[in-house]
C-alpha positions in Angstrom: 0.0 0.0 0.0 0.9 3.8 -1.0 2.4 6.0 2.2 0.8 9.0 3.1 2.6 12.2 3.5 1.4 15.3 5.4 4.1 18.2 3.7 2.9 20.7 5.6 0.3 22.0 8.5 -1.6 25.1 8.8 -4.6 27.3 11.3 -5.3 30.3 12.2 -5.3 31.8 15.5 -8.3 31.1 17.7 -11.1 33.8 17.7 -13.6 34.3 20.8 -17.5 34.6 20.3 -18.2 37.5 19.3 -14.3 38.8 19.1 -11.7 39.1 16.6 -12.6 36.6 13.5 -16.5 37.3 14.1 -16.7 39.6 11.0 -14.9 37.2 8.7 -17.2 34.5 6.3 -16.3 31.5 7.2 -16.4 30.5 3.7 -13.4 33.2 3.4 -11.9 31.8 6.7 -11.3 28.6 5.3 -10.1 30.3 1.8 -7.7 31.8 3.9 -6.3 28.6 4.8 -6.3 26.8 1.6 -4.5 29.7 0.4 -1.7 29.4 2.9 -1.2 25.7 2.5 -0.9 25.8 -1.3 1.9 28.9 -0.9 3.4 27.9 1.8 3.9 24.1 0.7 4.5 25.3 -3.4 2.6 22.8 -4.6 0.9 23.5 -8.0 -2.8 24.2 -7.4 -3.7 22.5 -10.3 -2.4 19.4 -9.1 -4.5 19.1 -6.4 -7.2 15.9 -7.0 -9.5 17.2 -3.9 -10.7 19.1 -0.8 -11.9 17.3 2.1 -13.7 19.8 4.0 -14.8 19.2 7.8 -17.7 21.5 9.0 -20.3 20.5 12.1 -23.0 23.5 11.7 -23.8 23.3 7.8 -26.2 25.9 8.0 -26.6 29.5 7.0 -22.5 30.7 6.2 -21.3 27.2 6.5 -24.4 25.5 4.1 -23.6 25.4 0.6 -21.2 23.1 0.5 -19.0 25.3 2.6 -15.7 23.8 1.1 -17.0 24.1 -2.7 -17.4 27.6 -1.8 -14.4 28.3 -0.4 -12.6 26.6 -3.0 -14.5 29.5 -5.2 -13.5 32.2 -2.6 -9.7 31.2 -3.1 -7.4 33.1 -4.5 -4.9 30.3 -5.9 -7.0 27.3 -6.2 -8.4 27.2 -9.5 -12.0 26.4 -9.9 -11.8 23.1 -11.5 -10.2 22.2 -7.8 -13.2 19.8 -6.5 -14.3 19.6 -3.1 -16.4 17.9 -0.5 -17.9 18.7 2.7 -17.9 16.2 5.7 -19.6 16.1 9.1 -18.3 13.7 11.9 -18.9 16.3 14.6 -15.9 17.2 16.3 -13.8 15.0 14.5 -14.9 16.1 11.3 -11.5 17.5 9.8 -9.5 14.7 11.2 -11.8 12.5 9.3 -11.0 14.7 6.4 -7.2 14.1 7.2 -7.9 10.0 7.3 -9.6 10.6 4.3 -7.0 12.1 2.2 -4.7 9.7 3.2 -6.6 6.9 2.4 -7.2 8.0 -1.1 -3.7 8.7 -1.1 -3.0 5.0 0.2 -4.9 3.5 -2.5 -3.4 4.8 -5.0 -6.0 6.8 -6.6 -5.2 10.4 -5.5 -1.8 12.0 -5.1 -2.7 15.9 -3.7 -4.9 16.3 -1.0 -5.8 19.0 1.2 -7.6 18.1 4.7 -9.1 21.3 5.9 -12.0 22.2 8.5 -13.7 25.3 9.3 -16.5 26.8 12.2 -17.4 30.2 12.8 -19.6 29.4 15.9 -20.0 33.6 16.4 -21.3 33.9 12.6 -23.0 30.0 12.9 -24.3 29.0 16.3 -23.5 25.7 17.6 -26.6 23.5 16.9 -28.2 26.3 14.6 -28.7 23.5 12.2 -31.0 21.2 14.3 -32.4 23.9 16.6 -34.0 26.6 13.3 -35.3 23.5 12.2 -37.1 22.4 15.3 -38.4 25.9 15.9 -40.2 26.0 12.7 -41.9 22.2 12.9 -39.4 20.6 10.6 -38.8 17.6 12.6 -35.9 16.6 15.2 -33.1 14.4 14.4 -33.9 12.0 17.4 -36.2 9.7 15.0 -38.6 7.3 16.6 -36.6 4.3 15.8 -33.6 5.9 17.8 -35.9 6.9 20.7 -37.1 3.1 20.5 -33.6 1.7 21.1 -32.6 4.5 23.7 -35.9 6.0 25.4 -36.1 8.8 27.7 -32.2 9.3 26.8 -30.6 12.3 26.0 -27.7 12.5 23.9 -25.9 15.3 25.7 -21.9 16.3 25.4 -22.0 18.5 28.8 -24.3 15.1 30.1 -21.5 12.5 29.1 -18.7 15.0 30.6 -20.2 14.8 34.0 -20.6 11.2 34.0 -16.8 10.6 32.6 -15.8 12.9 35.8 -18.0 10.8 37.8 -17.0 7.8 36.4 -13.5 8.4 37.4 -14.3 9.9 40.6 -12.3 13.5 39.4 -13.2 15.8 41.3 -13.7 20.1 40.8 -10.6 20.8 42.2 -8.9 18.4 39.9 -10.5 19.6 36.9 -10.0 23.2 37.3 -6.2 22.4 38.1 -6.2 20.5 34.8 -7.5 23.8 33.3 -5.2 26.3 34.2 -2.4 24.2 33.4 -4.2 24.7 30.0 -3.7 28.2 29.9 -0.2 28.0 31.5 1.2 26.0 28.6 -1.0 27.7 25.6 0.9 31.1 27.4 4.2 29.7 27.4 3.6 28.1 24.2 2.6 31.9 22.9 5.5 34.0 24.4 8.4 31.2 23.0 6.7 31.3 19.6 6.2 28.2 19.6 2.8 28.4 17.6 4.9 31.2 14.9 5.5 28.0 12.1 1.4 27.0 12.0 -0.6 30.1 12.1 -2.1 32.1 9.1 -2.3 35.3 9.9 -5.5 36.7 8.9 -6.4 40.8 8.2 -9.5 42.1 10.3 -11.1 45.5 11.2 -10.6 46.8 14.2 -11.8 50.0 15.8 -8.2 51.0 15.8 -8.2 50.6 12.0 -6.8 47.2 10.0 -5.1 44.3 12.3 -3.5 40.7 11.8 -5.1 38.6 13.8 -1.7 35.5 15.1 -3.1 34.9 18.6 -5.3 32.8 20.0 -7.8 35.3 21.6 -9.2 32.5 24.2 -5.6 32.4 26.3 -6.3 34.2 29.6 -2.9 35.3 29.9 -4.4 36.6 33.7 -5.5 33.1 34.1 -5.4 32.2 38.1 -6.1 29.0 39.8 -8.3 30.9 42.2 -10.1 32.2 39.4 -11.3 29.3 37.7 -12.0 27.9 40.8 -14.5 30.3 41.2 -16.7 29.8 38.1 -19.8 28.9 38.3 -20.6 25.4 37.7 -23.1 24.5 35.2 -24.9 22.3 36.8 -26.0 22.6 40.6 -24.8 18.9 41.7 -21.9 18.9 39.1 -18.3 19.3 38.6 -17.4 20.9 35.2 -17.7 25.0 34.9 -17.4 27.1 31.2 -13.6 27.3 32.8 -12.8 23.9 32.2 -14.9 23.1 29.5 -13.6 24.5 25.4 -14.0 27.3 24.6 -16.4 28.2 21.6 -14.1 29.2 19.0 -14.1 30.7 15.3 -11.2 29.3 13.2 -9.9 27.6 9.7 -7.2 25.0 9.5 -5.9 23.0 6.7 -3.0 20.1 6.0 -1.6 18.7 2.6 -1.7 15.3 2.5 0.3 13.6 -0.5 1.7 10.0 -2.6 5.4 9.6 -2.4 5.1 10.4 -5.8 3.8 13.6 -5.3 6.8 14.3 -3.2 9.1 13.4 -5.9 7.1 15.2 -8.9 6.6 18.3 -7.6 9.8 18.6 -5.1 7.5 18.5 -2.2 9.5 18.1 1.2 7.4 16.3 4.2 7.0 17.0 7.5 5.8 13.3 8.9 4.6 10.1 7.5 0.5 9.0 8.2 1.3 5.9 10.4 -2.1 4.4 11.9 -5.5 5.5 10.8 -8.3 4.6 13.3 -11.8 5.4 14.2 -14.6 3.4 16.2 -17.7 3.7 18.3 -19.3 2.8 21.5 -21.9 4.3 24.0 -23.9 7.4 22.5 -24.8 8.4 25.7 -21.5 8.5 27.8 -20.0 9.6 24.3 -16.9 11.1 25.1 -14.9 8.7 26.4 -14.9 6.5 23.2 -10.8 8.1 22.5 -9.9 5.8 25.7 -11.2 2.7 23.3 -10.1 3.7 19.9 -5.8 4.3 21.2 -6.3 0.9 22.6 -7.2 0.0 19.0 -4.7 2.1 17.2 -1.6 1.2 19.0 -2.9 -2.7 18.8 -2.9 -1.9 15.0 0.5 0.5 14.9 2.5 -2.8 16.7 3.2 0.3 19.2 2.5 0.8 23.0 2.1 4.4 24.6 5.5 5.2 26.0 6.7 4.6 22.4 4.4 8.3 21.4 6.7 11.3 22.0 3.3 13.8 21.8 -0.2 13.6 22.7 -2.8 15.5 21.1 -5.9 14.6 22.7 -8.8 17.1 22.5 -9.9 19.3 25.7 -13.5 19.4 24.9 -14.2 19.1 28.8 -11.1 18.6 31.0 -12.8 14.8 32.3 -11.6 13.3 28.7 -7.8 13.8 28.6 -8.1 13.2 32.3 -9.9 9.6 32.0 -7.2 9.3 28.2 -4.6 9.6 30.8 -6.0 7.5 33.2 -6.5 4.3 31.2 -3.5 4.2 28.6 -1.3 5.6 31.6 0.1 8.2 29.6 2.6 10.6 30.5 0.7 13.7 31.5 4.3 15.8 30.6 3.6 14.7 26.9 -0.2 15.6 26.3 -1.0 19.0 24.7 2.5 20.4 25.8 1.4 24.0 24.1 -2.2 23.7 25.8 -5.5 22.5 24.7 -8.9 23.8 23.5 -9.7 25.2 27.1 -7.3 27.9 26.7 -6.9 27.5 22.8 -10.8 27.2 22.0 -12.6 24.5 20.0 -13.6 25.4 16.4 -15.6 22.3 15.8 -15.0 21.4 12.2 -11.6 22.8 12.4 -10.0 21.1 15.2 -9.4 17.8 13.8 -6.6 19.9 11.0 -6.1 22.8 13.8 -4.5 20.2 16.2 -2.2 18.1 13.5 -0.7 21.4 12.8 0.4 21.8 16.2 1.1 17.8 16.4 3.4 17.8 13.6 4.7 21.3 13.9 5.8 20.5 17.7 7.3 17.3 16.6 9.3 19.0 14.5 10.2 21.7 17.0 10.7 19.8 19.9 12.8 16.9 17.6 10.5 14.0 18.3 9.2 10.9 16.7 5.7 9.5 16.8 2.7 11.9 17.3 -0.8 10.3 18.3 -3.9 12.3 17.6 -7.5 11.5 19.4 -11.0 13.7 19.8 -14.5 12.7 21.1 -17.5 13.1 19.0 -21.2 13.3 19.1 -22.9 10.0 18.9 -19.9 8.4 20.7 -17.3 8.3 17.9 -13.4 9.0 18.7 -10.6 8.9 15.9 -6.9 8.3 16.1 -4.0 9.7 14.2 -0.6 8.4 14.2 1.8 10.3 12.7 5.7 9.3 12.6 7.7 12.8 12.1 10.4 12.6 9.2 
């Protein structure tokens, strides 16, 4: 079988609600990294087979087929450049990584971009189920699904609390997980560490015309004492907004390519696709399904956990990389050394690409081997990325 390739990695910075990236399209967010990844990586636009676009909320900005459209919206990609739009919730553009490289590995595609995109200020988290339901078009919870799982509800901040529960974490624990977030996402900032991977992207500002290179969600202020005093979301729970993601606008997007490729059009990579895994379990716990699926990928890679030099395993509430840690009995000094999405924020269909561009770029800067990606999704999915830097 063909190798995959990633040549190079790209995001932009993180963008509150309502902050910095709000007035951008996200149509033109993600142009803006397709842009960068073609220049950056010199690889002739025309030579590109297809874009594999990840995008949870395909609705309003991001319907459309949001990566068709910002194929249009780009300035280098020409429009015979074709493109797809894919939804595995969180996981989406990690999905669209796995699917480049396996069209890569079979030999029928050579260039392929991975990319993912979410403005959740311009495109509301859920907008796509919830307009919908608020005009009588129907729900997605079908009557054969409320058969097999009655009175459930499939609930993210639900399956959080019962991971934390699970695993007996307690607040304390999770808010210290938190701020050590924001502690390595700062220190990541001031040593430049994030300089390689991030787009910088042109917005308005009241002071007149900005680039926009850091993540706005850091609290570079960020106390333990202050986390600690957020208010929970639930009255009998655990988990706060502090040490939960942070809704996030942003674009990412990674070049995946044949060895062939490479050689044609004097491509240089930055790691090799090792292990490509997905699977699925309980719907209703549904985060903790990354614990499951690294069992499954390292069982597959002929590889056991000390042999991965970086973690990348997705902060959507601080209880999962807590229970990840947990069960594979990782070392905690490895896992999202430049912080996570509870500092960095979570951009939905752009996290899966967003956090192999700090995955590979970090192997690279900190002169390590084998990177693992993971990330819960909705409905109880997790994938995993194995990447061997080269």
């Amino acid at each position: 079988m063909a190798t995959a390739y990633i040549v190079d990695a790209v995001r932009t910075a993180g963008g509150r609600r309502g902050g910095r990236l709000a007035g951008v399209h996200p149509v033109d967010l993600l142009a803006k990294s397709l842009d960068a990844i073609v220049e950056r990586s010199g690889v002739d636009p025309a030579a590109i087979d297809d874009v594999v676009a990840g995008c949870v909320s395909q609705a309003g900005e991001q319907a459309g087929q949001v990566g068709r459209m910002a194929v249009l919206a780009s300035k280098l990609l020409p429009q015979s450049t074709p493109a797809v739009s894919i939804d595995r919730q969180c996981g989406s553009s990690q999905q669209a990584i796995q699917f480049a490289a396996q069209a890569v590995m079979s030999g029928t595609q050579d260039v392929v971009i991975a990319c993912g995109v979410e403005s959740m200020s311009r495109v509301p988290m859920g907008s796509n189920m919830t307009l919908h339901m608020k005009e009588g078009l129907g729900n997605y919870m079908s009557p054969g699904v409320m058969e097999k799982y009655p009175g459930v509800q499939f609930s993210q901040f639900m399956g959080a609390q019962m991971i934390a529960d699970k695993h007996d974490f307690s607040k304390d624990q999770l808010d210290a997980f938190a701020f050590e977030s924001h502690k390595r996402a700062i220190a990541a900032t001031e040593a430049g560490a994030f300089a390689d991977e991030i787009v910088p992207v042109e917005i308005e500002t009241p002071e007149g015309t900005e680039m926009h290179t850091i993540d706005e969600g850091i609290r570079f202020d960020a106390t333990l004492e202050g986390i600690a005093g957020v208010k929970l979301l639930a009255p009998d729970g655990k988990i706060t907004a502090a040490s939960a993601s942070q809704i996030c606008d942003g674009s990412s997007a990674v070049l995946v390519v044949s060895e062939e490729a490479l050689k044609k059009y004097g491509l240089t990579p930055m790691a090799r696709i090792h292990n490509l895994t997905v699977t699925a379990g309980d719907p209703v716990i549904m985060l903790e399904e990354p614990l499951f699926a690294t069992d499954k990928a390292l069982e597959r890679a002929g590889l056991k956990i000390d042999d991965i030099d970086l973690y990348e395993v997705n902060e959507a509430f601080a209880p999962v990389p807590m229970a990840w840690l947990k069960h594979t009995g990782a070392d905690p000094e490895k896992l999202n050394v430049h912080g996570g999405a509870i500092a960095l924020g979570h951009p939905l269909g752009a996290s899966g690409t967003k956090l192999m561009a700090t995955l590979v770029h970090g192997l690279k800067r900190h002169g390590k081997k084998y990177g693992l990606q993971t990330m819960c999704e909705g409905g109880g999915v997790a994938n995993v990325t194995i990447v061997e830097s080269v």
